[in-house]
Residue frames relative to the residue before (quaternion, step in Angstrom):
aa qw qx qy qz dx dy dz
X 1.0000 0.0000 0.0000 0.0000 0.00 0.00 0.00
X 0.6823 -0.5963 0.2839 0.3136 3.43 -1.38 0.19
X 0.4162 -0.7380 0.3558 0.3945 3.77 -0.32 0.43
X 0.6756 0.5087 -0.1798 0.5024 3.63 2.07 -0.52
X 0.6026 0.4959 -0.3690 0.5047 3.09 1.46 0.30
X 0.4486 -0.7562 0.4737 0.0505 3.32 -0.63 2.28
X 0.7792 0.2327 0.0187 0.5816 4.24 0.99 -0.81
X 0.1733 -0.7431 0.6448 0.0445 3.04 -1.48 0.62
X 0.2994 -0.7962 0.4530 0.2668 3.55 -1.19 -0.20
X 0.0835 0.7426 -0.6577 -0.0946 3.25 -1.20 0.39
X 0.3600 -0.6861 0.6291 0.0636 3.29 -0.92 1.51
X 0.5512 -0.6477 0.4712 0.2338 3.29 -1.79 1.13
X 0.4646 0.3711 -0.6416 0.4846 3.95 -0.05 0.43
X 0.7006 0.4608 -0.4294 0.3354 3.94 -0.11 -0.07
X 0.4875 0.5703 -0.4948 0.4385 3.41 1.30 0.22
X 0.3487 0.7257 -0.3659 0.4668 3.82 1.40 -0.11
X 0.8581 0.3015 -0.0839 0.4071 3.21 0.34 -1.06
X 0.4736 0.6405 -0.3066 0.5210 3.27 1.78 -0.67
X 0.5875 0.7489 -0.0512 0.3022 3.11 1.21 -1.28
X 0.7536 0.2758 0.1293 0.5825 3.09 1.34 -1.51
X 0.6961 0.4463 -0.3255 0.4587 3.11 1.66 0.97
X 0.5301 -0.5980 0.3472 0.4907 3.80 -0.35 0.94
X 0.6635 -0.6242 0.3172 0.2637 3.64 -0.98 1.00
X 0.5906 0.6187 -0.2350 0.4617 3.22 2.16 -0.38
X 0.6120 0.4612 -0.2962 0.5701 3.22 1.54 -0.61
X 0.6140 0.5828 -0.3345 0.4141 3.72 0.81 -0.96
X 0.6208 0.6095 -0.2621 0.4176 3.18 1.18 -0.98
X 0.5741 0.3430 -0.3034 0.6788 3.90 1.33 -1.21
X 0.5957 0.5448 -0.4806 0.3427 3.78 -0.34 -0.63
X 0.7170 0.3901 -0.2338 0.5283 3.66 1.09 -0.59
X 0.5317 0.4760 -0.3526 0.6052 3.54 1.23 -0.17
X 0.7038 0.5748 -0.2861 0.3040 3.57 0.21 -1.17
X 0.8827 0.2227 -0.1757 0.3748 3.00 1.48 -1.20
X 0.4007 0.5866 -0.4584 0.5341 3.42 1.95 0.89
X 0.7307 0.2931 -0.4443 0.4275 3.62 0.94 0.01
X 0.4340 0.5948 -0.5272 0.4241 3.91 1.32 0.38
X 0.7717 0.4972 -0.2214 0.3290 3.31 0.53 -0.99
X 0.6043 0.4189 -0.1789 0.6537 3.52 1.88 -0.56
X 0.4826 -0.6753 0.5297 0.1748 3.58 1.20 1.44
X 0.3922 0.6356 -0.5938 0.2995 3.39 0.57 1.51
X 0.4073 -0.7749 0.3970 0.2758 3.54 1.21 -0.10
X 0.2732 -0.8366 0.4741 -0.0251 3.36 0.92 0.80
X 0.2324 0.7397 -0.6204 -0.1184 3.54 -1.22 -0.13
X 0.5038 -0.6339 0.5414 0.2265 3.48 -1.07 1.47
X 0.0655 0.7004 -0.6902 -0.1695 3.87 -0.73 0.59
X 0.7297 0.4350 -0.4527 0.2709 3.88 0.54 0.20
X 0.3571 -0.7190 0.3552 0.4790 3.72 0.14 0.25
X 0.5036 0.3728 -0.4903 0.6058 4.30 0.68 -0.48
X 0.6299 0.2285 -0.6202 0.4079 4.04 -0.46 0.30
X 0.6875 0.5338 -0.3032 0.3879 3.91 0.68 -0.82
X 0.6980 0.2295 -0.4154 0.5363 3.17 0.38 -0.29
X 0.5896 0.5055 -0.4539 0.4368 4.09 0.24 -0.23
X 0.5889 0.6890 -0.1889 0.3779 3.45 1.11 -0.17
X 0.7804 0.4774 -0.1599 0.3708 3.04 1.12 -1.65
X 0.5748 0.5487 -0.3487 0.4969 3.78 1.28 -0.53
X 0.6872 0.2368 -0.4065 0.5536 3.67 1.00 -0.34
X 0.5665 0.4989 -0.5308 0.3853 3.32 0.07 0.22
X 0.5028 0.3992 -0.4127 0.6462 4.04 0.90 -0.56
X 0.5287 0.6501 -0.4626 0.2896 3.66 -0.19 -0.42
X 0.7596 0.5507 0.0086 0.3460 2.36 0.44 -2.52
X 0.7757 0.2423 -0.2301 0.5354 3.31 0.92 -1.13
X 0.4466 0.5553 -0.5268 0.4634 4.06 0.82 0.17
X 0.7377 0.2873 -0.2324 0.5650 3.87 0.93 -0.30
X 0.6261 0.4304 -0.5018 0.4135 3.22 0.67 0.66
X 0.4349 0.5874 -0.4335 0.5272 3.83 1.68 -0.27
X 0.7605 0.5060 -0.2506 0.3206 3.36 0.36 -1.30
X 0.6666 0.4669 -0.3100 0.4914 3.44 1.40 -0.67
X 0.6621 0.5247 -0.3107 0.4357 3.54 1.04 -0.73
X 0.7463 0.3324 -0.2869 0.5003 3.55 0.90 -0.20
X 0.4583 0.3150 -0.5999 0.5752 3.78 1.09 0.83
X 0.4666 0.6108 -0.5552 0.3178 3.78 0.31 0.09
X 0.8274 0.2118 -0.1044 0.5097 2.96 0.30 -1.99
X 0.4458 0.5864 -0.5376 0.4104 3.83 0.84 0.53
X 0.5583 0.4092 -0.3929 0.6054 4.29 1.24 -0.93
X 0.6202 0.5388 -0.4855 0.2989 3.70 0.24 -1.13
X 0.7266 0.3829 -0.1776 0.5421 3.85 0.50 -1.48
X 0.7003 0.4159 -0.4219 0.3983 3.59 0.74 0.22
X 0.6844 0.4208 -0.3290 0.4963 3.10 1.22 -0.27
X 0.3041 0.6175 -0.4338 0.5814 3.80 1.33 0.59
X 0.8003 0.1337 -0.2461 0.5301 3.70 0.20 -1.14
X 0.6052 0.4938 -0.4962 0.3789 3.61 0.38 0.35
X 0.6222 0.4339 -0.3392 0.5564 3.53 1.17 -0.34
X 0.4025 0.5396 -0.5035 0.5416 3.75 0.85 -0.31
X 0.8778 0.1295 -0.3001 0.3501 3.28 -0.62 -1.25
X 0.4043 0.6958 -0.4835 0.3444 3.52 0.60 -0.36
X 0.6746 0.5844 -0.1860 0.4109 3.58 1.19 -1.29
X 0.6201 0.4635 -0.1411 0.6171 3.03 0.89 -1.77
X 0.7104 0.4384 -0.3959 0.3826 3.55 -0.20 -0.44
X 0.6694 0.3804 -0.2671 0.5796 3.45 1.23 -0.69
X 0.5362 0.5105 -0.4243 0.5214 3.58 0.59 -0.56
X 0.7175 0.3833 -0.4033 0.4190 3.90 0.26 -0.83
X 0.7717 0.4747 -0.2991 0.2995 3.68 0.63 -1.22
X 0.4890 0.6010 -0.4106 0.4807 3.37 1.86 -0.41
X 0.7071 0.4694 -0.2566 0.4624 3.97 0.80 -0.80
X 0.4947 0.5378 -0.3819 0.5658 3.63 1.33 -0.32
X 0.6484 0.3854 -0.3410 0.5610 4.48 0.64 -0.93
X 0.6995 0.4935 -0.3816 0.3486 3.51 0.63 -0.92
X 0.6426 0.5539 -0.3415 0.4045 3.36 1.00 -0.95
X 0.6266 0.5362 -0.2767 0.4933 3.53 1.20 -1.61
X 0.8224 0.3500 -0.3058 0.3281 3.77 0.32 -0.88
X 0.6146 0.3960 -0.4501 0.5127 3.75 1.13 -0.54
X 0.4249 0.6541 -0.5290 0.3345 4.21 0.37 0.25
X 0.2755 -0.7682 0.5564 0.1562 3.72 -0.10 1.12
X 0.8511 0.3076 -0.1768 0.3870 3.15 0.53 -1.80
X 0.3868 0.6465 -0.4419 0.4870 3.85 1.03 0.71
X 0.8148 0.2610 -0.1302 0.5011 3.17 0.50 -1.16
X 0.6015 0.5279 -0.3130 0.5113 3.69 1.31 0.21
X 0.4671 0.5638 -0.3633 0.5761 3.32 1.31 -0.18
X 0.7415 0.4929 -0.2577 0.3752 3.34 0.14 -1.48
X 0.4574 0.7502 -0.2394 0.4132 3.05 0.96 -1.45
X 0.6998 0.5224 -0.0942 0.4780 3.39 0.00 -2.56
X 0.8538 0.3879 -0.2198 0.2689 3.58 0.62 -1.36
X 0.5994 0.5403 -0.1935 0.5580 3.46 1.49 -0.95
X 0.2743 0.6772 -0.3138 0.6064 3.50 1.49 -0.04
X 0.8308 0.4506 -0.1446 0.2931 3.33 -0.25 -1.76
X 0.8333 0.2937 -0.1098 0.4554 2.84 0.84 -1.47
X 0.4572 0.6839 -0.3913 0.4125 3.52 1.49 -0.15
X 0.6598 0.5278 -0.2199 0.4876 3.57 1.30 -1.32
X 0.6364 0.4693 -0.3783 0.4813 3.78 1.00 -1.20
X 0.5296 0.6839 -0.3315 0.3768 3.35 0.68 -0.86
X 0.6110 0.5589 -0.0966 0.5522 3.84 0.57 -1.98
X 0.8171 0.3548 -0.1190 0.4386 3.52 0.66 -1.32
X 0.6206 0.5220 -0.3082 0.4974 3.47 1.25 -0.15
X 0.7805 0.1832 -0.1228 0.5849 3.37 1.19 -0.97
X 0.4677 -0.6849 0.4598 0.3175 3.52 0.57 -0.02
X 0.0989 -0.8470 0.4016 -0.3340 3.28 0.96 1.75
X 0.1033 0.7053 -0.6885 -0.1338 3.32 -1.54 0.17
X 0.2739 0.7726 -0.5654 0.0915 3.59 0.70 0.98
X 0.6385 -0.6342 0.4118 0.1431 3.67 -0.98 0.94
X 0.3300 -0.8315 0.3986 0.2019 3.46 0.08 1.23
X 0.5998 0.6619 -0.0861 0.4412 3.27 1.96 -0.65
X 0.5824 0.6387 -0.2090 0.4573 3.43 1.91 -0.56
X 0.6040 -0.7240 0.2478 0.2227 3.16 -0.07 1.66
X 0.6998 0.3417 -0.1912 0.5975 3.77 0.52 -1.13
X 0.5229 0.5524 -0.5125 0.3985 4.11 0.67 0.13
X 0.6471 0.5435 -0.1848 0.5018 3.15 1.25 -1.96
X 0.6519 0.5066 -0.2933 0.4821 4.05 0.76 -0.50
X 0.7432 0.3046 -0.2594 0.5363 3.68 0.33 -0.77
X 0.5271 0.4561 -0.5177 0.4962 4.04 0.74 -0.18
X 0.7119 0.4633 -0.4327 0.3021 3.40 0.14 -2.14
X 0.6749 0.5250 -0.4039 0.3253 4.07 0.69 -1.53
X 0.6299 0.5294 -0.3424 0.4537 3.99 0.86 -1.05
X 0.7328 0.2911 -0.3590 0.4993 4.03 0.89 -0.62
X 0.6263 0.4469 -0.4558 0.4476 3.58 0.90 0.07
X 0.4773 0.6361 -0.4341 0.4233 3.61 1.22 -0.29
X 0.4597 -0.7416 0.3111 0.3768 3.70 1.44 -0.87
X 0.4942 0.5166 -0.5023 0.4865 3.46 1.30 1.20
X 0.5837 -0.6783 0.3919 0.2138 3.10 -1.46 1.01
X 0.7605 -0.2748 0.3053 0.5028 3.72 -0.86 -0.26
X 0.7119 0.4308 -0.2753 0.4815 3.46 0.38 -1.83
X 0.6435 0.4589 -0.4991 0.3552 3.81 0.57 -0.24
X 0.6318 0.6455 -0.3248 0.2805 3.22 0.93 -0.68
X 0.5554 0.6787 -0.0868 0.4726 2.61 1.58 -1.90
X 0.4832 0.6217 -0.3405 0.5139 3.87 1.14 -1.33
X 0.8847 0.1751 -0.1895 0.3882 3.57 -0.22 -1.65
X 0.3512 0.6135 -0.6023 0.3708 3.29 1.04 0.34
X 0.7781 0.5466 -0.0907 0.2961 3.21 0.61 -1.54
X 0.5213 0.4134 -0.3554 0.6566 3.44 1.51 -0.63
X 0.6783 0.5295 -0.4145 0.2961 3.58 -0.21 -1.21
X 0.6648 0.5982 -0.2780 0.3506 3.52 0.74 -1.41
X 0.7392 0.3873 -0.1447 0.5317 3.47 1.29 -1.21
X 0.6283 0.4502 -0.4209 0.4748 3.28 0.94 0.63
X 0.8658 0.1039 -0.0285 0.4886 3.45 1.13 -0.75
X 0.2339 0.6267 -0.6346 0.3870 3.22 0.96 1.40
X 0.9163 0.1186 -0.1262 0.3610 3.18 -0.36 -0.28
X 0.2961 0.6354 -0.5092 0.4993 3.04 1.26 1.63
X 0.2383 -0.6969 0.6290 0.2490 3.29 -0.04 0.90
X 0.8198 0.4226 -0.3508 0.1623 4.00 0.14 -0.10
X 0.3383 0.7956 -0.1217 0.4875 2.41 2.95 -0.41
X 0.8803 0.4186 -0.1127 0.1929 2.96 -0.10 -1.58
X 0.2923 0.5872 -0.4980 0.5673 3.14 1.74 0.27
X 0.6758 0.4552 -0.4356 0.3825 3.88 0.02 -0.59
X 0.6640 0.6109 -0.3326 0.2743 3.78 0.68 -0.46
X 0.4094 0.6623 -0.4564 0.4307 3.45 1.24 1.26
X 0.7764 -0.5291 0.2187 0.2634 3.63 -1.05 0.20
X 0.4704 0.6860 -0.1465 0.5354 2.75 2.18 -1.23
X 0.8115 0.3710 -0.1134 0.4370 3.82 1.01 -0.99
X 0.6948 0.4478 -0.2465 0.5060 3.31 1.37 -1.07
X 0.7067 0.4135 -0.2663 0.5086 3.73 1.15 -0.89
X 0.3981 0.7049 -0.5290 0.2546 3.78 1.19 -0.73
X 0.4422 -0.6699 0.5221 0.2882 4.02 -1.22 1.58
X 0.7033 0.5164 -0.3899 0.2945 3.97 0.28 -0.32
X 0.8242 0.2978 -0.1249 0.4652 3.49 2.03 -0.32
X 0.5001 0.7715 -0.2788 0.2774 3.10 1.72 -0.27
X 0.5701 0.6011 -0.2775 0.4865 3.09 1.92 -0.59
X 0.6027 0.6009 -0.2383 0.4679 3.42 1.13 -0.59
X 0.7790 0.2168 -0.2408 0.5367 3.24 0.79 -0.92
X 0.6013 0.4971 -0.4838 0.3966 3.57 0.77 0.44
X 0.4526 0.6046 -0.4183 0.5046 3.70 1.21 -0.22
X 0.7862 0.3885 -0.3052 0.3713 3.56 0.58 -1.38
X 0.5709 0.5613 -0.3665 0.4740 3.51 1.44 -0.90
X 0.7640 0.4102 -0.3891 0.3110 3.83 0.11 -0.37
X 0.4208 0.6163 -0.4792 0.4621 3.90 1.22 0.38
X 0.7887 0.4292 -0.1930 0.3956 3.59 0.94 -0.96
X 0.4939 0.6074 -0.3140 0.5372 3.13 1.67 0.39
X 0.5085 0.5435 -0.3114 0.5908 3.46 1.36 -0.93
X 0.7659 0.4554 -0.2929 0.3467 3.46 0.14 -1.71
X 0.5630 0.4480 -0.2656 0.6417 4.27 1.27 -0.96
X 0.5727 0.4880 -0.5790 0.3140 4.06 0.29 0.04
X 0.7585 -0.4778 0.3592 0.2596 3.49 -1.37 -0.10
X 0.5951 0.7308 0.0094 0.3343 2.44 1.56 -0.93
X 0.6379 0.4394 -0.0265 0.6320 2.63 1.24 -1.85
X 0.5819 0.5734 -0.3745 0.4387 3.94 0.80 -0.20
X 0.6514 0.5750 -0.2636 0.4190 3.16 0.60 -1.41
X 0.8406 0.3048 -0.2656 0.3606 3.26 0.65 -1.27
């Protein structure tokens, strides 16, 4: 038997047989098979202890196959769970590497949050800081979200003419509010009617 295997079985139709032996033999039969199982190597000198023996001994070892291969079945599963675990990190570590050694990605951005930080400043007469960490976060997410500057620039522009000169407004005219992902869509929907309405177009008729 196994030196890592802590338990054994003995299944109830073998009380049958336990049964049908003189209480002296039952008595080694229960020795016999705590020293089989503790890879003491036992030897039966009586034959009614040997032959009462031998079905639990097939037993014994038909459940020891069965335990050794859920062993090495967790053993090779944990292998492919540490594989991927690996690979999965190996892949996401090359996914930052790729994103951070990209000059012209992060110059673009850069170029753009820039842009709109200044149009901003220049619409309202500002001094926010093109350099200020949560500005550079709530633009970069709106141009990765897949609008362009001029949208931004738009609700700069709508927003400003609604709530400059709201004395309760104009506290809202900061990046944190105009670029914020749960409204920005909203106030860019409203900001592009008033573009139509200032087109030529829309005059003429």
């Amino acid at each position: 038997m196994s030196k890592d295997k802590k338990s054994f079985i003995l299944y109830l139709d073998q009380q049958e047989l336990f049964n049908k032996l003189p209480d002296e033999i039952a008595g080694k039969l229960i020795k016999h098979i705590f020293s089989y199982v503790n890879c003491e190597n036992p030897e039966a000198n009586d034959l009614l202890l040997d032959i009462a023996f031998s079905p639990i001994k097939q037993s014994l070892k038909r459940d020891l196959s069965k335990w050794q291969t859920h062993i090495q079945q967790r053993v090779e599963a944990g292998k492919k769970s540490a594989e991927k675990r690996a690979n999965d990190k190996q892949r996401n570590s090359t996914t930052v590497k790729t994103r951070s050694t990209n000059p012209t990605d992060s110059v673009n951005v850069s170029v753009s949050v820039s842009e709109v930080i200044k149009h901003l400043n220049m619409v309202i007469n500002s001094k926010y800081k093109t350099s200020t960490k949560s500005h550079i976060e709530n633009i970069s997410a709106r141009l990765n979200d897949g609008h362009s500057v001029n949208d931004l620039k738009l609700v700069i522009d709508s927003k400003s003419k609604e709530w400059l000169n709201d004395p309760k407004m104009v506290q809202y005219l900061r990046p944190s509010t105009l670029f914020q992902a749960s409204k920005f869509q909203g106030y860019l929907l409203s900001a592009k009617p008033m573009v139509i309405s200032n087109s030529p177009k829309a005059f003429s008729q």
